[in-house]
C-alpha positions as CSV (number, residue, x, y, z in Angstrom):
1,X,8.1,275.4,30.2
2,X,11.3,277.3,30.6
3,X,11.4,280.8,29.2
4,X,14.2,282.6,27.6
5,X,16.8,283.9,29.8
6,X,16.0,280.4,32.4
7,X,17.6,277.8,32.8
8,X,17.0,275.0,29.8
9,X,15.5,271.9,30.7
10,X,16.9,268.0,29.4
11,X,15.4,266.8,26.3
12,X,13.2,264.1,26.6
13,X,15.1,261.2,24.4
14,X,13.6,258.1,23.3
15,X,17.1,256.8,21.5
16,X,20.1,258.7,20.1
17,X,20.8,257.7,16.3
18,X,24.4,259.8,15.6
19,X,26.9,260.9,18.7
20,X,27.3,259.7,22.2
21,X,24.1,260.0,24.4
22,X,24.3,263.2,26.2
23,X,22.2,266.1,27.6
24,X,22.1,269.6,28.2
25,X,23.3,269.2,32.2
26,X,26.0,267.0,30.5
27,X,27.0,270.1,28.5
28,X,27.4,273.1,30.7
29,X,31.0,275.1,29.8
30,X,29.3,274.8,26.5
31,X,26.7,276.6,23.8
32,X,24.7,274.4,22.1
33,X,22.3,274.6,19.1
34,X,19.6,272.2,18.6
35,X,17.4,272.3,15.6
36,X,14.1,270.5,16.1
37,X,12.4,268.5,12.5
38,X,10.1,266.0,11.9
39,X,11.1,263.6,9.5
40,X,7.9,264.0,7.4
41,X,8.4,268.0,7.2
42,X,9.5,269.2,3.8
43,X,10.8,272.5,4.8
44,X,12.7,271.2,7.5
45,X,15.0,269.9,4.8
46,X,14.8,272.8,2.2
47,X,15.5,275.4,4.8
48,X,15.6,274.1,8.3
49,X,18.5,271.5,8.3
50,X,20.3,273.5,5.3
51,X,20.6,276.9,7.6
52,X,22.1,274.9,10.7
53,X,24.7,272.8,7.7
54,X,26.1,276.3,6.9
55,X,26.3,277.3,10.7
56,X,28.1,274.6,11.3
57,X,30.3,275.2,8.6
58,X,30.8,278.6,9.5
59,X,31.5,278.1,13.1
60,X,33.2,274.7,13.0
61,X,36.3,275.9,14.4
62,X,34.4,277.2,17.6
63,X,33.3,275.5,20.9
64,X,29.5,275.5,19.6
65,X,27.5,272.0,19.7
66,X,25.1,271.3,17.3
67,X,22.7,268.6,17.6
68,X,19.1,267.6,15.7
69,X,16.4,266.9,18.0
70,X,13.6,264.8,15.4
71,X,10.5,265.1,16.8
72,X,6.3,264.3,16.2
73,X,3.5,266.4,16.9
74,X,1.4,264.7,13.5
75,X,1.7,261.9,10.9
76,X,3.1,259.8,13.6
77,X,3.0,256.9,11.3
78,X,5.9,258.6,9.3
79,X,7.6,260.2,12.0
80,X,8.9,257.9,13.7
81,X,12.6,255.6,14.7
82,X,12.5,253.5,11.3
83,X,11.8,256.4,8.7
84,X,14.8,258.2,11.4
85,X,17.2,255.6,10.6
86,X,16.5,255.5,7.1
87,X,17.3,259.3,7.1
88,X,20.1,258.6,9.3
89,X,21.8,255.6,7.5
90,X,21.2,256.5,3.9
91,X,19.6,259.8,3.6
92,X,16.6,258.4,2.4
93,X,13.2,260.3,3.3
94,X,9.1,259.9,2.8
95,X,5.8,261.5,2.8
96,X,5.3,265.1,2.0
97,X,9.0,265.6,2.6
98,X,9.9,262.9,-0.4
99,X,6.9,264.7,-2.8
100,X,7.7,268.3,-2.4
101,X,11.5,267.5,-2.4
102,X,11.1,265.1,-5.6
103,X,9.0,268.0,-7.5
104,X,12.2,270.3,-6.6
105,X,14.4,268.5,-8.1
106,X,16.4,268.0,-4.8
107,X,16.9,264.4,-4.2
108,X,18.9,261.7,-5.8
109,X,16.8,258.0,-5.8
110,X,14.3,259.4,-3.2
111,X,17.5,260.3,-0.9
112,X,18.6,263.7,0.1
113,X,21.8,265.2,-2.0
114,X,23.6,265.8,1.6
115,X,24.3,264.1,4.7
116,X,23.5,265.3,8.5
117,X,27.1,264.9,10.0
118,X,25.6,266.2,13.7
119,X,24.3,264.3,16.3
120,X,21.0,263.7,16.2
121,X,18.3,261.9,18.9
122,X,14.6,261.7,18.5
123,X,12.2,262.5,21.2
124,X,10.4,260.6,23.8
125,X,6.9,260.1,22.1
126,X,4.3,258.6,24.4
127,X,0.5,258.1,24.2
128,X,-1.3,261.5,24.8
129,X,-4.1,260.6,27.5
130,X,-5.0,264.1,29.5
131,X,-6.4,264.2,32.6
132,X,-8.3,267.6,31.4
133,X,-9.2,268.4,28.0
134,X,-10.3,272.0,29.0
135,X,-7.3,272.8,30.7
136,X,-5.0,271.3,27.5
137,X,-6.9,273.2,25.5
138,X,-7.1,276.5,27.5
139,X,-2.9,275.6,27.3
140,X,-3.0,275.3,23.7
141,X,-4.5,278.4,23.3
142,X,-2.5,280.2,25.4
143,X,0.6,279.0,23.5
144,X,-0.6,279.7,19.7
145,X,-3.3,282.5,20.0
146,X,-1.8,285.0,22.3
147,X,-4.1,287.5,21.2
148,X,-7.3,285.3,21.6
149,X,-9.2,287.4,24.6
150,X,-9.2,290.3,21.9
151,X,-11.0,288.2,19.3
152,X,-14.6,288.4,18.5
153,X,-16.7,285.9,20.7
154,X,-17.5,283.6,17.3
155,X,-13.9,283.5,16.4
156,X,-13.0,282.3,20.4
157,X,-15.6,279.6,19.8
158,X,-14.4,278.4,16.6
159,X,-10.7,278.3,17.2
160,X,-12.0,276.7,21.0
161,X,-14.1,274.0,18.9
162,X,-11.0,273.1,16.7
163,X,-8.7,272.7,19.3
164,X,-10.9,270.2,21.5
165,X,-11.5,268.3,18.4
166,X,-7.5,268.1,17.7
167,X,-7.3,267.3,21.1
168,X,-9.2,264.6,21.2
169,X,-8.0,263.1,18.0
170,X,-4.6,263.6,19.4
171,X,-3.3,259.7,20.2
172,X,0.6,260.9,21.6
173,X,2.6,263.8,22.3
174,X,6.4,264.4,22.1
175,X,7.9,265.0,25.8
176,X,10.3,267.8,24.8
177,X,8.2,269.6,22.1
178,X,5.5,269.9,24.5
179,X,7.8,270.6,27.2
180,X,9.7,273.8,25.3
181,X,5.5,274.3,23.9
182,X,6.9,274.3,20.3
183,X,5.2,275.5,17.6
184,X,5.7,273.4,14.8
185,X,8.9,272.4,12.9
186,X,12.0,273.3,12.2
187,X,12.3,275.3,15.2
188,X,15.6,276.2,17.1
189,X,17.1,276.4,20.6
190,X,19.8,278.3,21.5
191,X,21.7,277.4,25.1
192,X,24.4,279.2,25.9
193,X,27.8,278.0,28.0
194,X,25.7,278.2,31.4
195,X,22.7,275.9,30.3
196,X,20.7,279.0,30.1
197,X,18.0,279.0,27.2
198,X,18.8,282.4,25.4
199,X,17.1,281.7,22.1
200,X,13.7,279.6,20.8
201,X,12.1,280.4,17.5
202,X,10.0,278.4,15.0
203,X,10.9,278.4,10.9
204,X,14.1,279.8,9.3
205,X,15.4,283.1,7.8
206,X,15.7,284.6,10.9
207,X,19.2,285.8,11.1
208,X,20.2,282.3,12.7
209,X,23.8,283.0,12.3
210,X,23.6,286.3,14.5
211,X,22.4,285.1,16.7
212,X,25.3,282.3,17.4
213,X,27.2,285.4,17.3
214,X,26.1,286.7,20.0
215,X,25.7,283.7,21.8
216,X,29.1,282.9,21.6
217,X,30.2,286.5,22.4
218,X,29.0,285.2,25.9
């Protein structure tokens, strides 16, 4: 996993839908900002892909990249390269994202009211088969419950419990969510001129635009 202030590692990409395949290594002299989303993730599109439209506005003039990095950690039967392309092509989107965005009033015949003009590439998703479920899961908990060895023992066996059985549920993983141990989505990388990974958070309203700032003032 590489940490903040270490070198960033390549995505994982299964297929590039907008912009000329490239990686981070093909990038260095420039900062890049990649917003991950799932394409069945409604506020990925009310907040998450909105914030990084008005950076990219704001900044267009600067030597910032921008790409979208669509991903899958659940609902793999809507996440995936058709419902992509359908985003892609005509702005079109489904599951939770088309309900919650349809009760908002925010789409136009099930499509969104904007267009994504950045490249974006969807991950390598492969069949999850661990060698060690006790070690994933030890891993898993390490990532979302820092703060698990102060628990009570009951709560350490309940969230323990949960995870094996999402674990073994689990039928495939996303190569560079798991690789940068994302959260959930949207979530953000930052990378500045030197490939080095200076920023990784999960949701929005964070100050996003700042923080370009002062990755630019690198």
């Amino acid at each position: 996993m590489p940490l903040v202030d270490s070198p960033a590692i390549d995505l994982d990409i299964e297929e590039w839908m907008l912009g000329p395949s490239t990686n981070i290594s093909n990038e260095l002299g420039k900062p890049i900002l990649i917003k991950v989303f799932q394409v069945n993730c409604p506020g990925c599109f009310t907040h998450g892909i909105p914030e990084v439209l008005e950076i990219r506005a704001k900044f267009i003039d600067s030597p910032l990249l921008i790409w979208g990095l669509a991903t899958a950690f659940e609902d793999f039967h809507l996440n995936n390269l058709d419902n992509l392309k359908k985003l892609i092509d005509s702005g079109e989107v489904v599951g939770e994202t088309l309900a919650v965005l349809s009760a908002k009033g925010l789409l136009n015949n099930n499509r969104l009211d904007y267009s994504i003009p950045f490249p974006v590439a969807l991950d390598n998703v492969v069949p999850y088969n661990p060698s060690d479920y006790l070690s994933e899961a030890q891993n898993f908990i390490k990532k979302d419950f820092p703060q698990f060895d102060s628990f009570p023992v009951k709560n350490q066996k309940l969230i323990s419990d949960q995870v094996m059985t999402y674990l073994k549920q689990k039928k495939f993983e996303a190569k560079t969510f798991e690789t940068y141990q994302l959260k959930g989505t949207p979530s953000t990388l930052l990378i500045d001129n030197k490939g080095i990974l200076r920023g990784k958070w999960f949701g929005s309203d964070y100050g996003l635009e700042k923080e370009v700032e002062k990755l630019l003032s690198l």
